[in-house]
Backbone as XML, in Angstrom:
<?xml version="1.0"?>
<chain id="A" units="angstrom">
  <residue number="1" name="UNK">
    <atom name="N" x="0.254" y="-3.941" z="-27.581"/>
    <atom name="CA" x="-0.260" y="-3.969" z="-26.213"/>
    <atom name="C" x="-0.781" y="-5.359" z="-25.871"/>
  </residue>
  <residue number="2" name="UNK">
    <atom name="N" x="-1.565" y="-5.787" z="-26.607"/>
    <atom name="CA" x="-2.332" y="-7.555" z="-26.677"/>
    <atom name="C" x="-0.683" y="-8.415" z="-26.004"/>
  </residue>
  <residue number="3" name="UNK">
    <atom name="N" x="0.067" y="-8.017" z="-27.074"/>
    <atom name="CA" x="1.503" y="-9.079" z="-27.162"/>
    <atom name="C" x="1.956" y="-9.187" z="-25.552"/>
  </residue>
  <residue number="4" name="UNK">
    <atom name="N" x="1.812" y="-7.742" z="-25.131"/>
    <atom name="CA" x="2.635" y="-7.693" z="-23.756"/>
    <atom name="C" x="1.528" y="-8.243" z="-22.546"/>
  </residue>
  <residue number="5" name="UNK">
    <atom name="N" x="0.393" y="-7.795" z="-22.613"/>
    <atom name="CA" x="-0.369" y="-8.422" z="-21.891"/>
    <atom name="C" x="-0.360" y="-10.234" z="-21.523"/>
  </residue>
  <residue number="6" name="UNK">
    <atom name="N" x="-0.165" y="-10.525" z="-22.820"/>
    <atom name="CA" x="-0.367" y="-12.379" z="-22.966"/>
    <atom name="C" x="0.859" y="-12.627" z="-22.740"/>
  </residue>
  <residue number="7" name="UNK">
    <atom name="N" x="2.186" y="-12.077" z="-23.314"/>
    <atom name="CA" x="3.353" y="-12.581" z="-22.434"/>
    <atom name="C" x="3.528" y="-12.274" z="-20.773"/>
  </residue>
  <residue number="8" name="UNK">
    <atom name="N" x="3.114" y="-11.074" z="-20.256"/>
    <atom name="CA" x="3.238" y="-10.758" z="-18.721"/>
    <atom name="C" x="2.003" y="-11.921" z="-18.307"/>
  </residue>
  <residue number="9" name="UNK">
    <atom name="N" x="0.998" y="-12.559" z="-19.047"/>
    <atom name="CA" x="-0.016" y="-13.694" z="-17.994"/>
    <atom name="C" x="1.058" y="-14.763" z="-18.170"/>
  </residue>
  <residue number="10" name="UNK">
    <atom name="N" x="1.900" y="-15.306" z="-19.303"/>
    <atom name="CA" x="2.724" y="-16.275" z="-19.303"/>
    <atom name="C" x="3.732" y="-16.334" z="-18.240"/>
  </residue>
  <residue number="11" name="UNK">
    <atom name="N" x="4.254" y="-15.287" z="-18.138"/>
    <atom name="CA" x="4.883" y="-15.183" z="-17.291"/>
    <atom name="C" x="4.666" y="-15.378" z="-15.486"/>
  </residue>
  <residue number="12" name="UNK">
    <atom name="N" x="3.498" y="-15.048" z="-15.429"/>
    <atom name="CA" x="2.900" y="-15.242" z="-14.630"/>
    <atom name="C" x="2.702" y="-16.767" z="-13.948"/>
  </residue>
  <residue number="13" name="UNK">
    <atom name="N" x="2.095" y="-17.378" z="-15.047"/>
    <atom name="CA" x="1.697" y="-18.783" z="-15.095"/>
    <atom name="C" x="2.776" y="-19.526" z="-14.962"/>
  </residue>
  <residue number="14" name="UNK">
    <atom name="N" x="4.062" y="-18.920" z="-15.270"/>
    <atom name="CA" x="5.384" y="-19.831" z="-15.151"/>
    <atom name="C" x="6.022" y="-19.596" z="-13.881"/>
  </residue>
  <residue number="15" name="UNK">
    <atom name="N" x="6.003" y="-18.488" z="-13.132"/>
    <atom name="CA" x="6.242" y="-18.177" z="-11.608"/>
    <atom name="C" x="5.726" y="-18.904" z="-10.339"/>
  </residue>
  <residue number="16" name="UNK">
    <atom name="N" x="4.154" y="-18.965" z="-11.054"/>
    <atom name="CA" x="3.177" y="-19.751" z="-10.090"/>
    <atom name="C" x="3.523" y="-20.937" z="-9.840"/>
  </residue>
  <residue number="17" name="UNK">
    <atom name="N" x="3.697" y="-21.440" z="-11.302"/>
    <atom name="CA" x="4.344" y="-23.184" z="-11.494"/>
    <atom name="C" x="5.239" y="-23.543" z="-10.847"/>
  </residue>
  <residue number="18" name="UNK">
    <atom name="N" x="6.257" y="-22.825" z="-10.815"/>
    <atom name="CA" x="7.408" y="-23.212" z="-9.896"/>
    <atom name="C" x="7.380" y="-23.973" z="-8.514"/>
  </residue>
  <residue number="19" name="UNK">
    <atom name="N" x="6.332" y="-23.030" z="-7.656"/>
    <atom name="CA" x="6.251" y="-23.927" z="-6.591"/>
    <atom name="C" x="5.683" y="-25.113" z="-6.456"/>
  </residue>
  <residue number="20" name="UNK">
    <atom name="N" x="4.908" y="-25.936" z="-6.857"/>
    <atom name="CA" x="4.623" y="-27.089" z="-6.818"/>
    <atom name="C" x="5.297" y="-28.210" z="-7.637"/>
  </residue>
  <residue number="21" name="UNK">
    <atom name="N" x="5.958" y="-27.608" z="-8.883"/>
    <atom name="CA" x="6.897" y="-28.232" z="-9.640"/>
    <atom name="C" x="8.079" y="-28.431" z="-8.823"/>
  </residue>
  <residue number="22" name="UNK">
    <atom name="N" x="8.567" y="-27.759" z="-8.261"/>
    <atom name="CA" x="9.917" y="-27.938" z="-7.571"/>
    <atom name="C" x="9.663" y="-28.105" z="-5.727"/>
  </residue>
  <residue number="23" name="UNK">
    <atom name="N" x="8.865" y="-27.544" z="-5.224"/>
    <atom name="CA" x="8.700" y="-28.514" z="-3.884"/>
    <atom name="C" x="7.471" y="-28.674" z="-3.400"/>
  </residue>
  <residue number="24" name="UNK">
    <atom name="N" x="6.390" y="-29.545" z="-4.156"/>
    <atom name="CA" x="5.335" y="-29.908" z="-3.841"/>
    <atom name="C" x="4.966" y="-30.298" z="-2.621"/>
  </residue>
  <residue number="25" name="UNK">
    <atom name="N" x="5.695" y="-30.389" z="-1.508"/>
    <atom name="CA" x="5.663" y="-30.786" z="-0.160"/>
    <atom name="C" x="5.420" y="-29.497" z="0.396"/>
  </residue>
  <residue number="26" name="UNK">
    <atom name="N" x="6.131" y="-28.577" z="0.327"/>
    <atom name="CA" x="6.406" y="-27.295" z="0.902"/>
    <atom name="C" x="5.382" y="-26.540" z="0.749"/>
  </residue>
  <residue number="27" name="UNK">
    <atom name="N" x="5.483" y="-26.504" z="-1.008"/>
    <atom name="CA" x="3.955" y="-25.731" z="-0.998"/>
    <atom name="C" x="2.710" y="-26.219" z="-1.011"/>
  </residue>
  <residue number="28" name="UNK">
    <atom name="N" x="2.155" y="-27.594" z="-0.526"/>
    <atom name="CA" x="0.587" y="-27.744" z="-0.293"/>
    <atom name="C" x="0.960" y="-27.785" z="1.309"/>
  </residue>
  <residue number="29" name="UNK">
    <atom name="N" x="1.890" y="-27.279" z="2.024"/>
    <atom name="CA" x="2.120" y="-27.069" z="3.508"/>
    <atom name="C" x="1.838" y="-25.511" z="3.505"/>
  </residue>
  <residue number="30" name="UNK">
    <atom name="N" x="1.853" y="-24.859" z="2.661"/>
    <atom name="CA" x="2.236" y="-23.093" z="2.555"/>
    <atom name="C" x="0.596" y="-22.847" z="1.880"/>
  </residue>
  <residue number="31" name="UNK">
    <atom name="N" x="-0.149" y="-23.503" z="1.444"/>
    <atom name="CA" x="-1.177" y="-23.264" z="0.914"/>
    <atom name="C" x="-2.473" y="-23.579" z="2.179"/>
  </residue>
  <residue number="32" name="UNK">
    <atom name="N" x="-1.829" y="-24.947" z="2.919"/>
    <atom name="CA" x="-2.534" y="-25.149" z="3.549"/>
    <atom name="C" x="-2.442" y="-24.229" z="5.128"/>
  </residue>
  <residue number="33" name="UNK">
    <atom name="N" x="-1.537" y="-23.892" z="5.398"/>
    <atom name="CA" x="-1.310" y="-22.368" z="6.766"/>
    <atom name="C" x="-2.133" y="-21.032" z="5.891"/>
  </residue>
  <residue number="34" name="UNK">
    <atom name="N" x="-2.094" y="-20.788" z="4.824"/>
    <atom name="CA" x="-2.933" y="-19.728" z="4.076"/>
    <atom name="C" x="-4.343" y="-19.812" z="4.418"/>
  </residue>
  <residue number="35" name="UNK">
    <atom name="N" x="-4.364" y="-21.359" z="4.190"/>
    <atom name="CA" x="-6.048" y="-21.269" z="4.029"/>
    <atom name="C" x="-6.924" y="-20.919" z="5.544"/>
  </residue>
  <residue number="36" name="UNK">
    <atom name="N" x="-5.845" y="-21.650" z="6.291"/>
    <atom name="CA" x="-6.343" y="-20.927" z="8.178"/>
    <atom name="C" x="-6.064" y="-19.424" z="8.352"/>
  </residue>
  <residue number="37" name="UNK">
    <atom name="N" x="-5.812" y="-18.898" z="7.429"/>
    <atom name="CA" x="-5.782" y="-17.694" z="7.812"/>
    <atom name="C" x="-7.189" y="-16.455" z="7.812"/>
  </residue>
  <residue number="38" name="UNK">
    <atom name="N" x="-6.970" y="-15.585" z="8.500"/>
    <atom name="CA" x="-8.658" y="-15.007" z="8.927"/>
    <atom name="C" x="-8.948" y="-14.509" z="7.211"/>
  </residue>
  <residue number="39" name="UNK">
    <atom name="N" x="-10.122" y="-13.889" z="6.801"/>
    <atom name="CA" x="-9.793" y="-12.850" z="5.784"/>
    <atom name="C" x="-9.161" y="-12.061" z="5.590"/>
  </residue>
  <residue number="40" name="UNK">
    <atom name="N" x="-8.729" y="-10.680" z="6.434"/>
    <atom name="CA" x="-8.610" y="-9.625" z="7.092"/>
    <atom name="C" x="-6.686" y="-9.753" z="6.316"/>
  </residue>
  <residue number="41" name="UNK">
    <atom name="N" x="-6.060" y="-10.630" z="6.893"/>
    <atom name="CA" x="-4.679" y="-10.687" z="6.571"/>
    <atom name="C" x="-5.032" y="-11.445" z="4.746"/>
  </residue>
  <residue number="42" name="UNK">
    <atom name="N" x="-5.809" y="-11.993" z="4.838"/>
    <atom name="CA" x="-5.398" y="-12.948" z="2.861"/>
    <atom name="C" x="-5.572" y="-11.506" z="2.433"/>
  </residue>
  <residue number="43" name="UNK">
    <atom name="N" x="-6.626" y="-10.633" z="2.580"/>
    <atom name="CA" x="-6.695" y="-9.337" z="1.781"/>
    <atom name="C" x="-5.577" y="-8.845" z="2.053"/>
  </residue>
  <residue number="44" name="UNK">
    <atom name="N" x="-4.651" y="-8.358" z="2.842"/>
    <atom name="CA" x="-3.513" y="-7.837" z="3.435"/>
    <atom name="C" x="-2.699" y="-8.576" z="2.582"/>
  </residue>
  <residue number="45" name="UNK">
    <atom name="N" x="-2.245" y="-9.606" z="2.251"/>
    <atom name="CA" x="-1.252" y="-10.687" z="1.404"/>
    <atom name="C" x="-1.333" y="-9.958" z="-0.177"/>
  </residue>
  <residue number="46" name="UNK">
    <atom name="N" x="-2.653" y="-10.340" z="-0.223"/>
    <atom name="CA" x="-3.040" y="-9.514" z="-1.592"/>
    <atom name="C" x="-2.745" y="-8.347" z="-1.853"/>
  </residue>
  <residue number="47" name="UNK">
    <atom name="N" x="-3.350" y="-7.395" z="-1.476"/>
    <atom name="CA" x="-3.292" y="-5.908" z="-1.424"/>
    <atom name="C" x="-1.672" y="-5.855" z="-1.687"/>
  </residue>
  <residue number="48" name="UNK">
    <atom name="N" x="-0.542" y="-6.400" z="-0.575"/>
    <atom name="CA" x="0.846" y="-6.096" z="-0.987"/>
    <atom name="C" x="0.935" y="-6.475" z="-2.238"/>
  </residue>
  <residue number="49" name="UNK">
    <atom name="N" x="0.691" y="-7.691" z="-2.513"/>
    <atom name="CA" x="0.999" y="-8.654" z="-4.091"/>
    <atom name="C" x="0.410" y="-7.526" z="-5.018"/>
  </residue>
  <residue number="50" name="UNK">
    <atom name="N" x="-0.743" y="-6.876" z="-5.000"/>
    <atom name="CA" x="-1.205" y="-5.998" z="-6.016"/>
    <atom name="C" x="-0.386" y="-4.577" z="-6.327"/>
  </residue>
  <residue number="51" name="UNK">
    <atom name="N" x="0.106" y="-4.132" z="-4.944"/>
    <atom name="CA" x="0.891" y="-3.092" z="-4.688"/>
    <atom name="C" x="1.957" y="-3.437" z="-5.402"/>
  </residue>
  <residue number="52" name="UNK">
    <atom name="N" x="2.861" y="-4.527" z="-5.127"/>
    <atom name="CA" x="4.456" y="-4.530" z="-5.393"/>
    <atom name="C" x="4.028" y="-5.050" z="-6.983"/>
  </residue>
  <residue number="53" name="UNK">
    <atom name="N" x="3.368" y="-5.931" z="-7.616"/>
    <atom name="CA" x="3.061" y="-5.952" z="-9.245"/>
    <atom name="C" x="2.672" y="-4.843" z="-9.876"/>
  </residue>
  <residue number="54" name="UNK">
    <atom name="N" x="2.177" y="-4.000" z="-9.250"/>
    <atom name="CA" x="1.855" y="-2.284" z="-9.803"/>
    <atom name="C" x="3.313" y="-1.501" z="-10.178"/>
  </residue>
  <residue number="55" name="UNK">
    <atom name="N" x="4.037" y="-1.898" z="-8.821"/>
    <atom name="CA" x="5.384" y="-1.244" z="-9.007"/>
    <atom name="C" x="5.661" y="-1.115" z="-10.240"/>
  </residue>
  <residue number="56" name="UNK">
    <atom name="N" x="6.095" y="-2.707" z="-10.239"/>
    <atom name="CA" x="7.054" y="-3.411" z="-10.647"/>
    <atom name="C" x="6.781" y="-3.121" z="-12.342"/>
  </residue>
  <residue number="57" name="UNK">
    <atom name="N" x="5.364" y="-3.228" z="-12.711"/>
    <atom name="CA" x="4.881" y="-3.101" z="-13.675"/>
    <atom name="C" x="4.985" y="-1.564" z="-14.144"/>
  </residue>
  <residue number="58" name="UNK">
    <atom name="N" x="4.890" y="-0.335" z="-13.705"/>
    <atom name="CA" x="5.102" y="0.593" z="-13.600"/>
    <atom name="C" x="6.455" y="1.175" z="-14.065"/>
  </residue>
  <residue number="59" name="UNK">
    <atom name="N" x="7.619" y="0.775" z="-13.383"/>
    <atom name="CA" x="8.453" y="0.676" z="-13.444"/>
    <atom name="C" x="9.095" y="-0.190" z="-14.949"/>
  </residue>
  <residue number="60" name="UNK">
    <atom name="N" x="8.778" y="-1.301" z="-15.136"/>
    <atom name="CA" x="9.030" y="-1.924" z="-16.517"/>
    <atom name="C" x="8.627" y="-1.235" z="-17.761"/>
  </residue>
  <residue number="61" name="UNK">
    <atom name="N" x="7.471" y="-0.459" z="-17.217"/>
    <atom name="CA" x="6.634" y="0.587" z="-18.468"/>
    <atom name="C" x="7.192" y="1.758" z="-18.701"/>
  </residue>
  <residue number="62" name="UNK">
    <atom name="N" x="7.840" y="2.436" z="-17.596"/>
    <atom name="CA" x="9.052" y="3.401" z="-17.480"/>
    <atom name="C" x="10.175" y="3.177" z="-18.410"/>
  </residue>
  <residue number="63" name="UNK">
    <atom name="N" x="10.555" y="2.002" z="-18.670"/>
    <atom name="CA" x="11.699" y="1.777" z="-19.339"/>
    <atom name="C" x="11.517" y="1.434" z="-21.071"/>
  </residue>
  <residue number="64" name="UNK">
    <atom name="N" x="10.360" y="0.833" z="-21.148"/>
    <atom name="CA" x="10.203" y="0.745" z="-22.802"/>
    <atom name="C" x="10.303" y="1.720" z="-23.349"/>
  </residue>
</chain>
């Protein structure tokens, strides 16, 4: 369980990376329209992101 946990944060950490590794323009433009945004919707952003990683995770756990 430890193993899968620390590989799914790696994984994680390597998804995140992507965007600034590959278009650092784009995304401190995409970070910076985020940050004007009210609370109300960043929780809304989130909440989906938590929803669809539940799936997804759910679903991957289904299959082992």
């Amino acid at each position: 369980m430890s193993n899968t946990i620390w590989m799914a944060l790696g994984l994680v950490l390597v998804v995140e990376g992507l965007g600034p590794l590959l278009a650092p323009r784009g995304w401190r433009e995409m970070v910076s329209q985020l940050s004007q945004q009210n609370d109300n919707t960043l929780r809304r952003i989130g909440g989906c992101l938590v929803v669809a990683g539940t799936v997804i995770a759910y679903m991957m756990y289904r299959q082992m």
